[in-house]
Backbone as a chain_set.jsonl record, in Angstrom:
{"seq": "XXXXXXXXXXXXXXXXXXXXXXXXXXXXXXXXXXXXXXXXXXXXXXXXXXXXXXXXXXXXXXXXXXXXXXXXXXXX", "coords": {"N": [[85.668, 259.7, -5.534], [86.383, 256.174, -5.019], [89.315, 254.918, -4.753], [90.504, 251.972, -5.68], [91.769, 249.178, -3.482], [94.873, 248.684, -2.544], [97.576, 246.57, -3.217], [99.453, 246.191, -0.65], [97.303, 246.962, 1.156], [95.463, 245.193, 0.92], [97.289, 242.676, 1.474], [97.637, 243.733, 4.109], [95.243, 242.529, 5.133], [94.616, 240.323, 4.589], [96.468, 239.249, 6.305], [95.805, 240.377, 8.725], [93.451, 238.646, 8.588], [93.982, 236.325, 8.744], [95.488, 236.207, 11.232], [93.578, 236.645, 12.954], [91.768, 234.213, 12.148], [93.019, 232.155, 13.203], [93.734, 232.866, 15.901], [90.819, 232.128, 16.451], [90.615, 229.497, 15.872], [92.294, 228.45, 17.778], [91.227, 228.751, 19.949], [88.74, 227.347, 19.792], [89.761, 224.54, 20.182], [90.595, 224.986, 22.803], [88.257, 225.224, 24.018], [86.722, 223.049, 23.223], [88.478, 221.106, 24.649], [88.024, 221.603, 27.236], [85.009, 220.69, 27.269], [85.272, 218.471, 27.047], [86.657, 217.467, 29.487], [84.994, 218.167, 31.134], [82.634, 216.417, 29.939], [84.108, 214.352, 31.19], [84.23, 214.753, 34.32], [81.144, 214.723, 34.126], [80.736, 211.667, 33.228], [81.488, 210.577, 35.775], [80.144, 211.241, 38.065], [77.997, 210.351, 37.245], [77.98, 208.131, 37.513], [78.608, 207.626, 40.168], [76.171, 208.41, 41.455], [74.89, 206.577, 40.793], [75.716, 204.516, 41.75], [75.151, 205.398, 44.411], [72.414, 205.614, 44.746], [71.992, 202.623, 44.207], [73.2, 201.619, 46.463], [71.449, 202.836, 48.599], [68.72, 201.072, 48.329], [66.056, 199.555, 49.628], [66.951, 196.387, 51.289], [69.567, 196.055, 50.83], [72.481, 195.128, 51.806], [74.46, 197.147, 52.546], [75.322, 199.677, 55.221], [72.477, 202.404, 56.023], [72.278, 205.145, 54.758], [72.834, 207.966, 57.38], [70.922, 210.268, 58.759], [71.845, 213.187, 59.643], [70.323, 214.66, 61.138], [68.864, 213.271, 62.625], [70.539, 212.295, 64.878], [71.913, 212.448, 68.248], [72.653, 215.8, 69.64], [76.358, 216.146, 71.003], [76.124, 217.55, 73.261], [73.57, 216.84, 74.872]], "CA": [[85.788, 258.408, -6.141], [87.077, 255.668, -4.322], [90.654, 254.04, -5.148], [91.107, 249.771, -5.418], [92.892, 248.721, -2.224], [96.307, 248.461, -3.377], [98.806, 245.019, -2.821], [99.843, 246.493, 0.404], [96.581, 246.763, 1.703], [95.301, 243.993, 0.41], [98.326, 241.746, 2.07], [97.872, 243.442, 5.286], [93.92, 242.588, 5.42], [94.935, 239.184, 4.796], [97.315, 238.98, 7.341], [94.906, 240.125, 10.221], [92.114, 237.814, 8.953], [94.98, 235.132, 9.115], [95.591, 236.138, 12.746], [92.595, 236.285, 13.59], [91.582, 233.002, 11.962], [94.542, 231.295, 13.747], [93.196, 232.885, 17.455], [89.772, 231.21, 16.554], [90.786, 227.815, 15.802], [93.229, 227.956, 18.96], [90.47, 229.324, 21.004], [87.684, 226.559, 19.709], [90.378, 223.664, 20.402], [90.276, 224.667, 23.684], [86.419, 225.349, 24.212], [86.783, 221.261, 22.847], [89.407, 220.009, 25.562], [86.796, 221.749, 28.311], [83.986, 219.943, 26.813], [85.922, 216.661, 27.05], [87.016, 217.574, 30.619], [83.619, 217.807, 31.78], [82.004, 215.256, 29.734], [83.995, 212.968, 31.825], [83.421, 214.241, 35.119], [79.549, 214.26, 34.37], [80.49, 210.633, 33.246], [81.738, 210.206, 36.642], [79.523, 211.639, 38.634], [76.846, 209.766, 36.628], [78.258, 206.206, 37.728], [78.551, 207.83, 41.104], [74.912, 208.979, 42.18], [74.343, 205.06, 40.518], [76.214, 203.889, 43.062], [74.553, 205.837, 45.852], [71.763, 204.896, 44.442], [72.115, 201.006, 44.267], [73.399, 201.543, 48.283], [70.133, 203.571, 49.172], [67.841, 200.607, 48.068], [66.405, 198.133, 50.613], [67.462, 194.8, 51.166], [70.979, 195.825, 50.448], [73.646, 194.916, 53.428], [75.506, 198.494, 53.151], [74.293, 200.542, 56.278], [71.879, 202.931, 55.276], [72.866, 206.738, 54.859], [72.661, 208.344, 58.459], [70.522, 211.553, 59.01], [72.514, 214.055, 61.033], [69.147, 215.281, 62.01], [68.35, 211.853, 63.936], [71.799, 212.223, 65.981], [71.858, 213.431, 69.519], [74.061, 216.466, 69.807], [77.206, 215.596, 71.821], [76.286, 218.539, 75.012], [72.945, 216.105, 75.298]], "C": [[86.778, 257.564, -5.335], [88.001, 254.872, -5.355], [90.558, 252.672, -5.153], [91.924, 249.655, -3.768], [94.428, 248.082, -3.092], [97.333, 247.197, -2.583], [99.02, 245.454, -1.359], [99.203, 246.13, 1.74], [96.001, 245.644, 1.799], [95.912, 242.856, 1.75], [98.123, 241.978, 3.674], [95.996, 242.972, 6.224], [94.07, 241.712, 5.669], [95.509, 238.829, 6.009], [96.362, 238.972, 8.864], [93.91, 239.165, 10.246], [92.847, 236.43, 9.08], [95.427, 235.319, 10.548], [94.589, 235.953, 13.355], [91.631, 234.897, 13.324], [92.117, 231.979, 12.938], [93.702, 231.743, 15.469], [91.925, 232.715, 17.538], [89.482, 230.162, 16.521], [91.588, 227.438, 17.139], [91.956, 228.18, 20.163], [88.912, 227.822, 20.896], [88.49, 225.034, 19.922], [90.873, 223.454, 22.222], [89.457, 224.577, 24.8], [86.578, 223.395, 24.165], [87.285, 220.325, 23.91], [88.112, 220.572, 27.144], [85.776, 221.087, 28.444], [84.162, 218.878, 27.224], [86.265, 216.389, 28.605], [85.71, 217.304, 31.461], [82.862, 216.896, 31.084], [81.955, 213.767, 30.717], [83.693, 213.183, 33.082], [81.627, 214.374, 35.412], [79.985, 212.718, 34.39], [80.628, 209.932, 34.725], [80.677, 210.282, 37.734], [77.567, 210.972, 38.386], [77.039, 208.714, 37.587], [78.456, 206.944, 39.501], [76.933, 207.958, 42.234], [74.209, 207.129, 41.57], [74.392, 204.51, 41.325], [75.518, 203.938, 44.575], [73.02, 205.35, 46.222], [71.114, 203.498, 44.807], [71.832, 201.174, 46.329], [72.113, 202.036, 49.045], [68.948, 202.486, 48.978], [67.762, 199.43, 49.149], [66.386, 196.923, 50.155], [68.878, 194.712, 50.737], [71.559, 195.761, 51.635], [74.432, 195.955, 53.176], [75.028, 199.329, 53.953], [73.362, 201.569, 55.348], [72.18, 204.315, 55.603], [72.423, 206.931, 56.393], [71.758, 209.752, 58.197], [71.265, 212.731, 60.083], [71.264, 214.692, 61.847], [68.805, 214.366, 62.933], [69.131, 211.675, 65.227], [71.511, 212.728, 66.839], [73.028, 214.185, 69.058], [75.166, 216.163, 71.16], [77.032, 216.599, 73.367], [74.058, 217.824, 75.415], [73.192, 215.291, 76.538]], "O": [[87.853, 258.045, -4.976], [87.653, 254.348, -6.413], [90.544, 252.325, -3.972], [92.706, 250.508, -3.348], [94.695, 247.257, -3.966], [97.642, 247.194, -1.392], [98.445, 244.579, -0.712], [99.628, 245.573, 2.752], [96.039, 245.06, 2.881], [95.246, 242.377, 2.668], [98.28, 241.074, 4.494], [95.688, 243.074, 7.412], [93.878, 241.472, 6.861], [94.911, 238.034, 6.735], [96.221, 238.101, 9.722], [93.415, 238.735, 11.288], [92.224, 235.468, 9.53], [95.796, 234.256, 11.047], [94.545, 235.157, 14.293], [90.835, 234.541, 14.192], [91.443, 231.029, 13.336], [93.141, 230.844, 16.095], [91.473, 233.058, 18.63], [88.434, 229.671, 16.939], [91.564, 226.284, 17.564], [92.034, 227.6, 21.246], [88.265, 227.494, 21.89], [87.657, 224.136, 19.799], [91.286, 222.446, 22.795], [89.624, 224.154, 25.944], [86.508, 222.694, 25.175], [86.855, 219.196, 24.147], [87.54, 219.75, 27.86], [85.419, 220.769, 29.578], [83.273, 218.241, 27.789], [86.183, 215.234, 29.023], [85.514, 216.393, 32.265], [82.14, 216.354, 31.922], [81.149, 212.879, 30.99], [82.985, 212.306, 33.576], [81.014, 214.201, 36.466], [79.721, 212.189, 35.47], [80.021, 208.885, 34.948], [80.388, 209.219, 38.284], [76.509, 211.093, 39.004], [76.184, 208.489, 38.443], [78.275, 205.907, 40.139], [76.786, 207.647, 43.416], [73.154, 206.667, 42.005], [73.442, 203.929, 41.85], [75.37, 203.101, 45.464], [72.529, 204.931, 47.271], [70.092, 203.276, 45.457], [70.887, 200.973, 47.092], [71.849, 201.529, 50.136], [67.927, 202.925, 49.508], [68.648, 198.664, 49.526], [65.997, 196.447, 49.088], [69.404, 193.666, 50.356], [71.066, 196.412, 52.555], [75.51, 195.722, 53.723], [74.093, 199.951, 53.45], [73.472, 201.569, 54.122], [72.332, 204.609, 56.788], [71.623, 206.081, 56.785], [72.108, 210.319, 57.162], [70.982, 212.863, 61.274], [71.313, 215.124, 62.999], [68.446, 214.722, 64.055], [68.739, 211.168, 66.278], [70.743, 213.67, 66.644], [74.004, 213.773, 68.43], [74.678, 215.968, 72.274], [77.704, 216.382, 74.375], [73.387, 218.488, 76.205], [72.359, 214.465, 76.911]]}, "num_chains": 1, "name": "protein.A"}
């Protein structure tokens, strides 16, 4: 026949699911700041390939990307 868990036990069940509560909320707060870290540089990287973008289209006056494949090599 099994016994009740007695105050002791009890208190110290609590206690670990209170530690371990506590190192899941610290641990998902900084899953959150990662999230936020990279949100922005996708945002960046967004407004970046826009940019390259825009510059890659003709009729714009910014030279146009170079091909390193088109270059002579310098022992030519």
């Amino acid at each position: 026949m099994e016994t009740p868990l007695q105050a002791p036990q009890i208190e110290q069940r609590l206690t670990e699911l209170e530690i371990k509560a506590s190192l899941a909320e610290d641990l998902v707060d900084r899953l959150n700041e990662v999230i936020v870290r990279q949100q922005e540089q996708i945002d960046l990287l967004m407004r970046e390939v826009g940019r390259l973008a825009r510059r890659a289209e003709p009729g714009d006056d910014a030279p146009p990307f170079r091909s390193l494949r088109d270059e002579i090599p310098p022992h030519y």
